[in-house]
Backbone as JSON Lines, residues from 0, in Angstrom:
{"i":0,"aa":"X","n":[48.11,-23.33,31.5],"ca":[48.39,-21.93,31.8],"c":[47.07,-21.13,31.76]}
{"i":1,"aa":"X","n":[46.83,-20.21,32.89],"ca":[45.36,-19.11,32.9],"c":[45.61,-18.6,31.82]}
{"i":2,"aa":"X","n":[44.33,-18.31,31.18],"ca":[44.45,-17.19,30.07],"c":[44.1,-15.85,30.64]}
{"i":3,"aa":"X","n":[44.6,-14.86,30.12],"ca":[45.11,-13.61,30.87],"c":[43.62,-12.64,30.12]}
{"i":4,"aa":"X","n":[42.82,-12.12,30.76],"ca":[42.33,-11.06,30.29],"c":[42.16,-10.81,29.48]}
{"i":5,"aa":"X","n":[41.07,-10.21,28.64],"ca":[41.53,-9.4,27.38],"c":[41.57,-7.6,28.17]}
{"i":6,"aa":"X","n":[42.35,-7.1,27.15],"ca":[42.84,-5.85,28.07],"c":[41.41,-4.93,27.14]}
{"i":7,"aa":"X","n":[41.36,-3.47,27.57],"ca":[39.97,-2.83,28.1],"c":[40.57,-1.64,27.15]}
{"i":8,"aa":"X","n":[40.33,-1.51,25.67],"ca":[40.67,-0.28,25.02],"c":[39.42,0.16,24.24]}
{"i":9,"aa":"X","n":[39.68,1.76,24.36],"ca":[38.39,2.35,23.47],"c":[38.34,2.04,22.29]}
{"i":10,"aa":"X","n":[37.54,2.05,21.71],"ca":[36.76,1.44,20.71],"c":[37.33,2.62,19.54]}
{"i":11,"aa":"X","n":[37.25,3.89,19.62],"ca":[37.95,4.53,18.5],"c":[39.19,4.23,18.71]}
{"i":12,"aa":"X","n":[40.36,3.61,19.17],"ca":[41.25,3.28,19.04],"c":[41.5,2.37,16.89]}
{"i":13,"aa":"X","n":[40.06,1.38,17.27],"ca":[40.29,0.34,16.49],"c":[39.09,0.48,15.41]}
{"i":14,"aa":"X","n":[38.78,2.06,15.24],"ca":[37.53,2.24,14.0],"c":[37.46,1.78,13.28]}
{"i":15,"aa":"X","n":[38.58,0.85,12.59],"ca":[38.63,0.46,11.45],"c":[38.73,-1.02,10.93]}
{"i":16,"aa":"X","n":[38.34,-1.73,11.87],"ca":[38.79,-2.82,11.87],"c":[37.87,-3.47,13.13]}
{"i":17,"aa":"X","n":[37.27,-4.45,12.72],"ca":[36.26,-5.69,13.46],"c":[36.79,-5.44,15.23]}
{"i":18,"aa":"X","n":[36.51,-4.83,15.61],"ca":[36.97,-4.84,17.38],"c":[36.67,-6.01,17.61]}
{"i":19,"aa":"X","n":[35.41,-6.77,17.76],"ca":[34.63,-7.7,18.82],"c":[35.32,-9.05,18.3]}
{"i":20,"aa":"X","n":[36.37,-9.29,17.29],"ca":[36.9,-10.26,16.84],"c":[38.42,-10.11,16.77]}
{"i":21,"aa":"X","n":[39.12,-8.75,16.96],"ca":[40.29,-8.5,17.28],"c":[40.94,-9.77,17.94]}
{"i":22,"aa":"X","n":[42.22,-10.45,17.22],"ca":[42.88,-11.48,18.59],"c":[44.48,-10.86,18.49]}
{"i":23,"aa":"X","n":[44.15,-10.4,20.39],"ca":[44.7,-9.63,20.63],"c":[46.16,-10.23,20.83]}
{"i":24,"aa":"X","n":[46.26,-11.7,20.95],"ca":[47.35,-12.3,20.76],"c":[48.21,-12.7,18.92]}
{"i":25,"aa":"X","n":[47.3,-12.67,18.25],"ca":[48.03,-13.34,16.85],"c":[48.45,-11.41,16.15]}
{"i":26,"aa":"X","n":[47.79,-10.24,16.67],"ca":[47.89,-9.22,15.79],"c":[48.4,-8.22,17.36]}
{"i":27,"aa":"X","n":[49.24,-9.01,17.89],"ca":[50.04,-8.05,19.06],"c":[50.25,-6.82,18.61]}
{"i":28,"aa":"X","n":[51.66,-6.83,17.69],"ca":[51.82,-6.09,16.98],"c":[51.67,-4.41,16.53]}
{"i":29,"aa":"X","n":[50.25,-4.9,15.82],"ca":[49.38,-3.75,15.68],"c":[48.73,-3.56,16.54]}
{"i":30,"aa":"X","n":[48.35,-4.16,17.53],"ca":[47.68,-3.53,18.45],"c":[48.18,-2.32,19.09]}
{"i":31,"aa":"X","n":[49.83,-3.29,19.5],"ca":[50.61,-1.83,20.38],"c":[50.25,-0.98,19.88]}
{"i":32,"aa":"X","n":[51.37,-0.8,18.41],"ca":[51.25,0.05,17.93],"c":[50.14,1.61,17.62]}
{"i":33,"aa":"X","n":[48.64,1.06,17.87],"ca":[47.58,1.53,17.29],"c":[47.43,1.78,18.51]}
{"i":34,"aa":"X","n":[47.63,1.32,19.85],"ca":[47.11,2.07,20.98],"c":[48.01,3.04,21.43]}
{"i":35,"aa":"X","n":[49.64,2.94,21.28],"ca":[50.0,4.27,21.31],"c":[50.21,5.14,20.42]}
{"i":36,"aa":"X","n":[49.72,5.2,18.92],"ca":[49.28,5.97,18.35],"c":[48.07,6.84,18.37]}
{"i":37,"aa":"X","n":[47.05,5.83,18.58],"ca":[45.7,6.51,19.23],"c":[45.04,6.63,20.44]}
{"i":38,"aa":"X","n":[45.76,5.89,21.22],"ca":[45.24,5.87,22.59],"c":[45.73,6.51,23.86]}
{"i":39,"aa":"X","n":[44.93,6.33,24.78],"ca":[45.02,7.74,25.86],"c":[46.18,6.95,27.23]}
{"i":40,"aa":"X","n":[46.29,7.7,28.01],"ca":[47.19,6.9,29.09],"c":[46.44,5.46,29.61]}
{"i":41,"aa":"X","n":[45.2,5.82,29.82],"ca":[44.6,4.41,30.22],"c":[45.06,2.61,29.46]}
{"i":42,"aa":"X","n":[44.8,3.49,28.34],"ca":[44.74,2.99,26.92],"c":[46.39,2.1,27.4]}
{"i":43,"aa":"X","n":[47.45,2.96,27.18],"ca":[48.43,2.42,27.24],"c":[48.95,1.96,28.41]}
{"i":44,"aa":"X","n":[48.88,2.12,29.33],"ca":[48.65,1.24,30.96],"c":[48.03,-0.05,30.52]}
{"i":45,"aa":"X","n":[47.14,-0.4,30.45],"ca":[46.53,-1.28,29.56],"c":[47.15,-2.59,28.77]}
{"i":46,"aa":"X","n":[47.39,-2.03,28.01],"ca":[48.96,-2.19,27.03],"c":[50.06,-3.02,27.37]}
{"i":47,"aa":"X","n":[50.28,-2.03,28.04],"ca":[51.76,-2.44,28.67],"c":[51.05,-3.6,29.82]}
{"i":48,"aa":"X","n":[50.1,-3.93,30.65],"ca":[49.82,-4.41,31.8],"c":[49.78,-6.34,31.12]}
{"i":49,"aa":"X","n":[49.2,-6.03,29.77],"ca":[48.66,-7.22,29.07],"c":[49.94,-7.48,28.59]}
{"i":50,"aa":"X","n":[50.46,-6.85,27.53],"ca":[51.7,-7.4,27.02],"c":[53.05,-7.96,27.51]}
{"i":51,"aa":"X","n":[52.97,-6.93,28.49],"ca":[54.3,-6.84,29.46],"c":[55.61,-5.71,28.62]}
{"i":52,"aa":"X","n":[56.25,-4.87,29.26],"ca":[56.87,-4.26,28.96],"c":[57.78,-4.7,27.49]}
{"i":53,"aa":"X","n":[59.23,-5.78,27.72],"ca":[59.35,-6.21,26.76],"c":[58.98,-6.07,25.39]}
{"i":54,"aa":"X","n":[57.41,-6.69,25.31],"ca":[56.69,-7.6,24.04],"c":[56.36,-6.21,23.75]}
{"i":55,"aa":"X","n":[55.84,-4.68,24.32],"ca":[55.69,-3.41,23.74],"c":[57.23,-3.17,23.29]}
{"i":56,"aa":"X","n":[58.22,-3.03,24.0],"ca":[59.1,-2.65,23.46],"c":[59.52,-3.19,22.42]}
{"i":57,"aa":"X","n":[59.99,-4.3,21.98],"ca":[60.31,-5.24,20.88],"c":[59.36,-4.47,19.62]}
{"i":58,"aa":"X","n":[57.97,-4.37,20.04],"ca":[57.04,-4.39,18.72],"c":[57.02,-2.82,18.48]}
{"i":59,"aa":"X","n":[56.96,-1.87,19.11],"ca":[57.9,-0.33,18.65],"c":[58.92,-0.06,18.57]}
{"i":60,"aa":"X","n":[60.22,-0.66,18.45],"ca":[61.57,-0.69,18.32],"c":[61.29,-1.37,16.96]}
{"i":61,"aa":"X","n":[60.63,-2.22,16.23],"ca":[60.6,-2.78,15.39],"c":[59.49,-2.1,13.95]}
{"i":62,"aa":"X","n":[58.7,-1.1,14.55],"ca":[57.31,-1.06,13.68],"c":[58.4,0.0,12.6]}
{"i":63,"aa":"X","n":[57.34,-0.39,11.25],"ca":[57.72,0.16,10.08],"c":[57.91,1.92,10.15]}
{"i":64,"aa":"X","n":[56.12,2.33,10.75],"ca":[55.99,3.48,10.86],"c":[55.16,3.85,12.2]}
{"i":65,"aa":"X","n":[55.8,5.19,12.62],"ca":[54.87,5.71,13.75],"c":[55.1,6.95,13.19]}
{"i":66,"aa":"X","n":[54.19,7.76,13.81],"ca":[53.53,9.19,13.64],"c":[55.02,10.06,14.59]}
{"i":67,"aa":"X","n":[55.39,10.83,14.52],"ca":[56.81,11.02,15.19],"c":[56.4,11.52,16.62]}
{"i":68,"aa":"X","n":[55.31,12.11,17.15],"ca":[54.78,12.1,18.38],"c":[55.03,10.93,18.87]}
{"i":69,"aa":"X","n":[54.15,9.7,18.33],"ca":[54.22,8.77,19.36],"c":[55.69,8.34,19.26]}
{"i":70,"aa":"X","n":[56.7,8.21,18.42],"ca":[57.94,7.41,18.24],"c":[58.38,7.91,19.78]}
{"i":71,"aa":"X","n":[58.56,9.4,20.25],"ca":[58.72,10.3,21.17],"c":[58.06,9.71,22.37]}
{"i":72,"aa":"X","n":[57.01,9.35,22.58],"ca":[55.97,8.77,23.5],"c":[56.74,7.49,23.91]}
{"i":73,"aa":"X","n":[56.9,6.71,23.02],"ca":[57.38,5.62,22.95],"c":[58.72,5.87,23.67]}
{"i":74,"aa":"X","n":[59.71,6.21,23.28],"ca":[60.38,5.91,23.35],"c":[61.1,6.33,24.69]}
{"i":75,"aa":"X","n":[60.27,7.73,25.38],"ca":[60.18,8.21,26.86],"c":[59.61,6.55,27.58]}
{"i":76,"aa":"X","n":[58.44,6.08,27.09],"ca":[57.71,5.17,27.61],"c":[58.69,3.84,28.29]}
{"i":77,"aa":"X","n":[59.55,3.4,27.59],"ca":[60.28,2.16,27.32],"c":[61.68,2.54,27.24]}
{"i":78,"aa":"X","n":[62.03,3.81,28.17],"ca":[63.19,4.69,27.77],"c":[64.25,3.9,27.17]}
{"i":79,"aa":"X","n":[64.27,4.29,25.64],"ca":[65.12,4.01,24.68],"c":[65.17,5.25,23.96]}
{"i":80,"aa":"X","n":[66.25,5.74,23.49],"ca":[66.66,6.5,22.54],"c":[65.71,6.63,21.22]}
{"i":81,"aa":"X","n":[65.26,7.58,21.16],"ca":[64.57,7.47,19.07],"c":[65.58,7.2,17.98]}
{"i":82,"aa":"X","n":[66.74,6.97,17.97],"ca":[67.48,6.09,17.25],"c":[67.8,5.04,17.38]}
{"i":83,"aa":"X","n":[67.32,4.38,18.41],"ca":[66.86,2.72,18.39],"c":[65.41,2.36,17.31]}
{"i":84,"aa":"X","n":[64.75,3.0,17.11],"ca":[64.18,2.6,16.64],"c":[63.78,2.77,15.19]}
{"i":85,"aa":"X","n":[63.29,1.8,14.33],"ca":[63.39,1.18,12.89],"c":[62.57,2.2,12.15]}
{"i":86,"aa":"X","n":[61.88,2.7,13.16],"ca":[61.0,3.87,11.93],"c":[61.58,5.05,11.88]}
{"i":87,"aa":"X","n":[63.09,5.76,13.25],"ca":[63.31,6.68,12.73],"c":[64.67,6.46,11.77]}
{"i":88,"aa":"X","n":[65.18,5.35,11.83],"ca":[66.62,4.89,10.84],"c":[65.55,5.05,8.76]}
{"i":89,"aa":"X","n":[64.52,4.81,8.73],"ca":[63.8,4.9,8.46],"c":[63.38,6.05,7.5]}
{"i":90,"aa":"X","n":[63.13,7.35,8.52],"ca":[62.52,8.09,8.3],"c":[64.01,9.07,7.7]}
{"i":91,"aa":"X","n":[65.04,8.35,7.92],"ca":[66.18,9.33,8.07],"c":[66.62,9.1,6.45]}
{"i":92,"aa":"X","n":[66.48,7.95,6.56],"ca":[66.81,7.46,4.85],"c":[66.02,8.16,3.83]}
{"i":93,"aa":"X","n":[64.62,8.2,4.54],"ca":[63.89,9.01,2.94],"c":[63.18,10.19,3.35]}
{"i":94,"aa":"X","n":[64.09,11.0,3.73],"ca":[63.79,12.28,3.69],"c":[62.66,13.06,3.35]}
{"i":95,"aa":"X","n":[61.48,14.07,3.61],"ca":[60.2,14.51,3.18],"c":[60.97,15.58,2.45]}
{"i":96,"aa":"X","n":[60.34,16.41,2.11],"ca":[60.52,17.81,1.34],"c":[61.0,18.77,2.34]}
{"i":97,"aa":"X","n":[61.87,20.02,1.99],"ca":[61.77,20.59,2.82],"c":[60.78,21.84,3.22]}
{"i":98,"aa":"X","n":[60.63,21.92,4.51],"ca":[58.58,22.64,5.1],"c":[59.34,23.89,4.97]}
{"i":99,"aa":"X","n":[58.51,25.01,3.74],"ca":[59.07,26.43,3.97],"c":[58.28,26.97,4.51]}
């Protein structure tokens, strides 16, 4: 089987963590995740082009936590409902304070 590309994301996406050794196959995962949390449309075109629709959807329908922008992003992205997904069943259970 060809091996596919490595896909083309900015570098502040992944400040925090070894970019030039990133494997973009064993830490899928977080990758999604971290590019539509931090990353721009390119970014996630990208994304989605390498992973394939699916393997994004599965791995944000599944992530612990997202920032509630992107859950929103997401979930327009891969049109699914934000109650499909695990971080807002989640977020619903443990309630923040209430913002006066």
């Amino acid at each position: 089987m060809e091996e596919k590309a490595k896909p083309i994301f900015h570098k502040r996406i992944f400040w925090d963590v070894d970019f030039e050794n990133l494997d973009y196959d064993a830490k899928a995962n977080f990758v999604i995740e971290r590019v539509f949390e931090r990353g721009d449309v390119p970014d996630i075109r990208n994304c989605r082009r390498y992973y394939g629709d699916e393997k994004v959807a599965e791995a944000l329908l599944n992530a612990k936590f997202l920032p509630e922008i992107t859950m929103y992003l997401a979930a327009a992205v891969i049109s699914r409902p934000v109650t499909d997904f695990r971080c807002y069943t989640l977020r619903q259970s443990n309630p923040t304070l209430f913002p006066y």
